[in-house]
C-alpha positions in Angstrom: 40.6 2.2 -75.3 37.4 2.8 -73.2 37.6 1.4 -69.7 35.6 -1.0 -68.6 33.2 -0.6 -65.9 31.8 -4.0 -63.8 28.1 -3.9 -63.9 28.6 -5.0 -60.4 31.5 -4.4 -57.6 31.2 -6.9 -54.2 32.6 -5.6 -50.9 35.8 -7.2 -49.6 33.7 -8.4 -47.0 31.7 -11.3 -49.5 35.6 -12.7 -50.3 36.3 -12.9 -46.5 32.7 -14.7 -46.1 34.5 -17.1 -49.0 37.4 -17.7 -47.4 35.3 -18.5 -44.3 33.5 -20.9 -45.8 36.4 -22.5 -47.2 38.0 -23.2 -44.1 35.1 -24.0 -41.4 35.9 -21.1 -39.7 33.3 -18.4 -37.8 34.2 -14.8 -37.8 35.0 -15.1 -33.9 38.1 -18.2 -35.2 39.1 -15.2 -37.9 39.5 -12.4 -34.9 41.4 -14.7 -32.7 44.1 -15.8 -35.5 44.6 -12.4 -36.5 44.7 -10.7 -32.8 41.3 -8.2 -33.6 38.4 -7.7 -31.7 35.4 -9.6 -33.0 33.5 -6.5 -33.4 36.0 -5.3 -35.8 36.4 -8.3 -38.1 32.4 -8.1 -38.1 32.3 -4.8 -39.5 34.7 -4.8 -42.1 33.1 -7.6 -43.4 29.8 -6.1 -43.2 31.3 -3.2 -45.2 31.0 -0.5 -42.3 34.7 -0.5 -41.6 37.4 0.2 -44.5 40.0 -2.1 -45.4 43.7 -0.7 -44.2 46.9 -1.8 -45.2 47.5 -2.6 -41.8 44.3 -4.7 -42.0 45.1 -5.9 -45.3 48.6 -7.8 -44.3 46.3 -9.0 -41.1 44.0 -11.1 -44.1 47.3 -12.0 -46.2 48.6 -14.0 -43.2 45.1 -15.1 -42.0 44.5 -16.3 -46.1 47.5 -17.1 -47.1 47.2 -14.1 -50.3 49.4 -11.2 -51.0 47.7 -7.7 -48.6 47.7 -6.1 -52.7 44.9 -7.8 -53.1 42.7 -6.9 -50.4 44.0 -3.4 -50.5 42.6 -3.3 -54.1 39.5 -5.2 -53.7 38.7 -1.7 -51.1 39.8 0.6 -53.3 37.4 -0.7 -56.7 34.4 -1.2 -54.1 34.6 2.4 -52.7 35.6 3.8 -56.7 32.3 1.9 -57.7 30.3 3.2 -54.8 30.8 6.7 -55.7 29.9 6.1 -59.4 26.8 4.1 -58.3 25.9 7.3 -55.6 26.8 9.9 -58.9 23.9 7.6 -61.2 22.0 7.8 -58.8 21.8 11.5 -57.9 21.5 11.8 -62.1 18.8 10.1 -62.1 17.2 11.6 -59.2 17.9 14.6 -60.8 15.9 13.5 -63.9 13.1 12.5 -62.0 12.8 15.5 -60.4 12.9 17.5 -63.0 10.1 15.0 -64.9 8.0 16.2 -62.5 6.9 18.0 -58.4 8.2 15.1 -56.4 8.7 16.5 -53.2 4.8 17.7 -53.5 3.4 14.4 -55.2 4.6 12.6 -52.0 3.8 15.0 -49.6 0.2 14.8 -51.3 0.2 10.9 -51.4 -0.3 10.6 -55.0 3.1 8.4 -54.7 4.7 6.8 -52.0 7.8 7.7 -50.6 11.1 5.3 -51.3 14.7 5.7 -50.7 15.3 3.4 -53.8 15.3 5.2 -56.9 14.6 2.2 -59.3 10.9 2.4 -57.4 10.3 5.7 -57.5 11.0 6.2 -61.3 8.8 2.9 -61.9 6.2 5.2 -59.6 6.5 8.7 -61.5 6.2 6.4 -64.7 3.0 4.8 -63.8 1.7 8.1 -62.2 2.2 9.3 -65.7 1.3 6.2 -67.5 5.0 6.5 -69.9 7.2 3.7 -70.6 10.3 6.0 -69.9 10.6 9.7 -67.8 12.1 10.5 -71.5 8.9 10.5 -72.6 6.3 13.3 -72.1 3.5 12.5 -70.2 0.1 12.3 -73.4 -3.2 12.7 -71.2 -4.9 10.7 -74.2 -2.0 8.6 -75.3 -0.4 11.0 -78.0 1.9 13.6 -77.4 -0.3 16.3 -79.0 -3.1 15.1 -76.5 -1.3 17.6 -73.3 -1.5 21.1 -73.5 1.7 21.8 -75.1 2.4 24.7 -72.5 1.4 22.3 -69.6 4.0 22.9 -67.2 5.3 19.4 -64.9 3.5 20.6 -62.1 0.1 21.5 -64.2 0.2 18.2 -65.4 0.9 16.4 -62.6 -2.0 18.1 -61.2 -4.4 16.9 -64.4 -3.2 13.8 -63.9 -4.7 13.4 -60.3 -8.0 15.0 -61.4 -7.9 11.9 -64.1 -6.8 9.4 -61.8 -9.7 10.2 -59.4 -12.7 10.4 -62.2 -11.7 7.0 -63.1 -12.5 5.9 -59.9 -15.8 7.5 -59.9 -19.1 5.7 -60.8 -21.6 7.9 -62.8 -24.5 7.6 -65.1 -24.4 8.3 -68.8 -23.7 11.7 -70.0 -26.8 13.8 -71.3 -26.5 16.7 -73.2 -30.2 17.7 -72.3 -29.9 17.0 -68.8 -27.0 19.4 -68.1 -28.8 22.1 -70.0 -31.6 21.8 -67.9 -29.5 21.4 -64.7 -28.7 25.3 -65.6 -32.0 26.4 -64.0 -31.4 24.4 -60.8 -27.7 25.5 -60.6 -28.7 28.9 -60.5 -31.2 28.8 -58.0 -28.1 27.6 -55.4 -26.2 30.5 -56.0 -28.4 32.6 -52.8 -25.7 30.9 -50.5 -22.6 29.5 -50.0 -24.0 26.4 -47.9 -26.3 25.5 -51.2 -22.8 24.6 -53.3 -23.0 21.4 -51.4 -25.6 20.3 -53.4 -23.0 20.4 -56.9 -21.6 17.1 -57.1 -25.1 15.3 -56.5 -26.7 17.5 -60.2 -23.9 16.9 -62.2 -23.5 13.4 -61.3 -27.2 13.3 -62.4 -26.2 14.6 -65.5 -23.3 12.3 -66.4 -20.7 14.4 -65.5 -17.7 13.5 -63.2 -17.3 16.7 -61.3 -13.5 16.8 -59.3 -11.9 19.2 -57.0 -8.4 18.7 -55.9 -6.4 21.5 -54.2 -4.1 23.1 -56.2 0.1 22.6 -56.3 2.1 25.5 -55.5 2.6 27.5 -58.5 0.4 25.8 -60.6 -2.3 28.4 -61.2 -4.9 26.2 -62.5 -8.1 26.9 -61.5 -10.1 24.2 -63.8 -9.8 21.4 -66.4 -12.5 20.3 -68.3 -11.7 16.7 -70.3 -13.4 13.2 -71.3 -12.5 10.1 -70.1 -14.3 8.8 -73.2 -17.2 9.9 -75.9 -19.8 9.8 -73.1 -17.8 10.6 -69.9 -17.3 14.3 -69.4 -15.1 15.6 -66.4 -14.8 18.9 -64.9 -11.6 19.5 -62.5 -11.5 22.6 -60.2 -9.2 23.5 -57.5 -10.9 26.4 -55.6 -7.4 28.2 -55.6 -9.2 31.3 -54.8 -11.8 30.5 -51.9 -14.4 32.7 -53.2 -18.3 32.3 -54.1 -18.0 34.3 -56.9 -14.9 32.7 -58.9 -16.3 29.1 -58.0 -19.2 30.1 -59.6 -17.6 31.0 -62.6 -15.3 29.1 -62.7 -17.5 26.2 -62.6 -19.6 27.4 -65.3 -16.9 27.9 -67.5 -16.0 24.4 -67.3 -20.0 23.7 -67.8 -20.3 25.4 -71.4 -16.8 23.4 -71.8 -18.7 20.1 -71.4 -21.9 21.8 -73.4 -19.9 22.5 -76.6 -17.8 19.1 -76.3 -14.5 21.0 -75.9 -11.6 18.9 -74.4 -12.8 15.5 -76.2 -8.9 15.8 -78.8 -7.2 17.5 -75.9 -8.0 18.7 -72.6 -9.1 22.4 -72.1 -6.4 23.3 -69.1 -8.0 26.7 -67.5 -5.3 28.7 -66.0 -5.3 32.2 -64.3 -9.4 32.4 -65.3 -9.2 35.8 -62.9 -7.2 37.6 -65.6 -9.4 36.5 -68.3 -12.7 36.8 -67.2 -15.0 37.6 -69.6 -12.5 37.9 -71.8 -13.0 38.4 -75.5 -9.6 39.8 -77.2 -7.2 38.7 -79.5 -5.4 36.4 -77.2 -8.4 34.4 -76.5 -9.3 31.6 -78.2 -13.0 30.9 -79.5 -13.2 28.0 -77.0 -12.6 30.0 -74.1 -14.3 33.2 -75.4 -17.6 30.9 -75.6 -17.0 30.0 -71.8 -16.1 33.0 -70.3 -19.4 34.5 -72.0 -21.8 32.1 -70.5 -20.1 32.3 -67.2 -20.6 35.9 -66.9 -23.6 35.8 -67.9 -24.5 33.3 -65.9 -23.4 34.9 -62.6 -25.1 38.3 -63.9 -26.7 39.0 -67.5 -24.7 41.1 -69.3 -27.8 43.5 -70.1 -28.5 43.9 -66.3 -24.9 44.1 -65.5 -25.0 46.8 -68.2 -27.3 48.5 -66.7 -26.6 48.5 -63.3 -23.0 50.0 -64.4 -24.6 52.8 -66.5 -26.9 53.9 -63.9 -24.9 53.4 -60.7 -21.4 54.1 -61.5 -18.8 55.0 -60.7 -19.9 54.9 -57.2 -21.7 52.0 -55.8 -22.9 51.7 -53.1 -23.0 48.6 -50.7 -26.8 48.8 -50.8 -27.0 48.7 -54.1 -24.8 45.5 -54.6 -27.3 43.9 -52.0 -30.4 45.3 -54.4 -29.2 44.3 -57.2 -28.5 40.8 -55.9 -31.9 40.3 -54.3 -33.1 41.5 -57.9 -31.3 38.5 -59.2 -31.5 36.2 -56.4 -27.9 35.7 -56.2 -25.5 36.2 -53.3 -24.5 39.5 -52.7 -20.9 38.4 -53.5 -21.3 37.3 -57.4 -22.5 40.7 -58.3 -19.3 42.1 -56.1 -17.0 40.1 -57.8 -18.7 40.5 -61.2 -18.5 44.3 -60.9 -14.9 44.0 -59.7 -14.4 42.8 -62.9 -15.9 45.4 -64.9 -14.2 48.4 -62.6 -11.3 47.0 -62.4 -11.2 47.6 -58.7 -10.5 44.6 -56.6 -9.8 46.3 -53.6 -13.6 47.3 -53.4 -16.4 45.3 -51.9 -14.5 42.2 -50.9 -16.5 41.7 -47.3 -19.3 40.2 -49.8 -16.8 37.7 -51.5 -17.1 34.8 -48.5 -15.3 31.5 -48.8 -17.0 28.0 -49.8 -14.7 25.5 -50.2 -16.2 23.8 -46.8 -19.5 24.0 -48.4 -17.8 22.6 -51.8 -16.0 19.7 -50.6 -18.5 17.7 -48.8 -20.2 15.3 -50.9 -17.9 15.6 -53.8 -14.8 13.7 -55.1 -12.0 15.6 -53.3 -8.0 15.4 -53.1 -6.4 17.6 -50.8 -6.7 20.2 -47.7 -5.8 16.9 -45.6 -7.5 14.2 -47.5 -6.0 11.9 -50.1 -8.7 10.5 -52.7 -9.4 6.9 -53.5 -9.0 5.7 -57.0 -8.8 2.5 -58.9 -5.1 2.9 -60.2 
């Protein structure tokens, strides 16, 4: 026969309350009769002190009820408290399994709670699912995710969508972002000119994201749609450098251009092994996007030629030349040709950081700030 387990067990303490009630008396009258300290009888009825036998036969002769009965009233209360503490390490287990808990609240994407019941209703609106054993669809299907998203990828994608939703931004335009092309070229002479970002593709109907990457992760962009005519492009700026945020961000770009990510989202991941990539393991999508962000940072003909005339040894004057020539910073032709040698131990005093330039102005989650958003 399969034993039955209460859905409930009360402490001995709520019977003693009873059995106060029933007779007028306070929990001071209860000390006195059975010859305990008041601070005594208190606890064991507010659960903090255990029920002894010798305890036990004090509550008989108080009660008038055989000190078996007290003595097993403990023993199922403490029996159910250790299966009650067992579910609930399962299901904390579960949970954080499901997904990077620890982080998500350390981020504030979820508030902290000793209570497990809140934080799994919490994880479960984070991820918009009815139940953790459900996978988390970014569109609402299950094919939707990236089927190799790992829990903290997604959890990260998540955030990025979270935060576009918030965002207020004009109607997407096809035409407009191709032009913006020209103009987001001409800010790639410094770092400080990245600032200016967020304001052209909000101009162009595209929600434009950054929020810092979770340990492990390795994502450095998502592009997606929130709906037909709502683009969004996610970035992390894992690596703080003008050249990858440059390509990185025009990867996403010729994402949007194409309509990639409108079934599914395009998840970029580890774009520094890949770049300008064109083998077998690369799909069409990203072999589109890789092109036009090479290109972008330096034509392929000049880059060409540049390696044909000055290599294998390059000089740092002719990385500044041939930036000037371009009227790019010296540090997207370093990390361009770093790229083509192979050699990433070379010319890395041109590769400065921007994320202080990036962040200002834009919709941001991380490096100390938590983002608004209307979930």
């Amino acid at each position: 026969m399969t034993q039955r387990i209460p859905a409930e067990v009360f402490p001995p303490g709520e019977f003693i309350r009873d059995e106060l009630e029933a007779r007028g008396w306070t929990q001071g009258v209860l000390a006195d009769v059975m010859g305990r300290p008041e601070r005594v009888v208190s606890e064991i009825i507010s659960g903090k002190r255990g029920i002894t036998p010798e305890t036990a036969r004090g509550l008989s002769a108080a009660f008038g009820t055989d000190p078996t009965f007290w003595i097993n009233l403990e023993g199922a209360y403490r029996l159910y408290k250790v299966q009650h503490s067992d579910d609930v390490v399962k299901r904390r287990s579960a949970l954080y399994s499901y997904a990077p808990i620890k982080e998500m609240v350390r981020r504030g994407w979820i508030e902290v709670t000793e209570s497990v019941d809140v934080l799994e209703q919490r994880v479960k609106e984070f991820f918009e699912v009815d139940s953790i054993d459900s996978s988390p669809a970014f569109y609402g299907a299950a094919k939707a995710s990236p089927a190799s998203a790992s829990p903290i990828q997604l959890a990260w994608m998540f955030r990025v969508k979270q935060i576009a939703r918030g965002m207020i931004a004009k109607r997407y335009s096809e035409k407009t972002l191709r032009d913006s092309l020209e103009r987001l070229r001409g800010l790639m002479t410094a770092p400080e000119e990245i600032r200016h970002v967020s304001r052209i593709l909000a101009d162009c109907g595209v929600r434009y994201v950054l929020v810092e990457s979770l340990a492990g992760s390795k994502i450095d962009g998502i592009c997606f749609w929130l709906n037909d005519i709502s683009p969004v492009i996610g970035m992390s700026l894992r690596h703080d450098r003008i050249d990858n945020f440059w390509f990185v961000l025009r990867h996403e770009i010729e994402h949007v251009l194409w309509k990639h990510g409108r079934s599914s989202p395009i998840l970029d991941v580890e774009l520094e092994g890949e770049r300008a990539g064109t083998g077998p393991g690369v799909s069409e999508e990203e072999k589109l996007a890789n092109e036009a962000a090479a290109d972008f940072c330096v034509p392929k003909r000049q880059m060409d030629h540049f390696v044909s005339v000055k290599g294998p040894f390059f000089a740092e004057r002719d990385i500044i030349g041939m930036a000037r020539t371009l009227r790019v910073h010296p540090g997207i032709v370093a990390g361009q040709l770093q790229f083509r040698t192979n050699r990433y131990d070379r010319f890395r005093t041109h590769l400065v950081k921007i994320r202080s330039f990036a962040t200002p102005g834009a919709a941001v989650d991380g490096w100390g700030d938590v983002a608004p958003t209307d979930s």
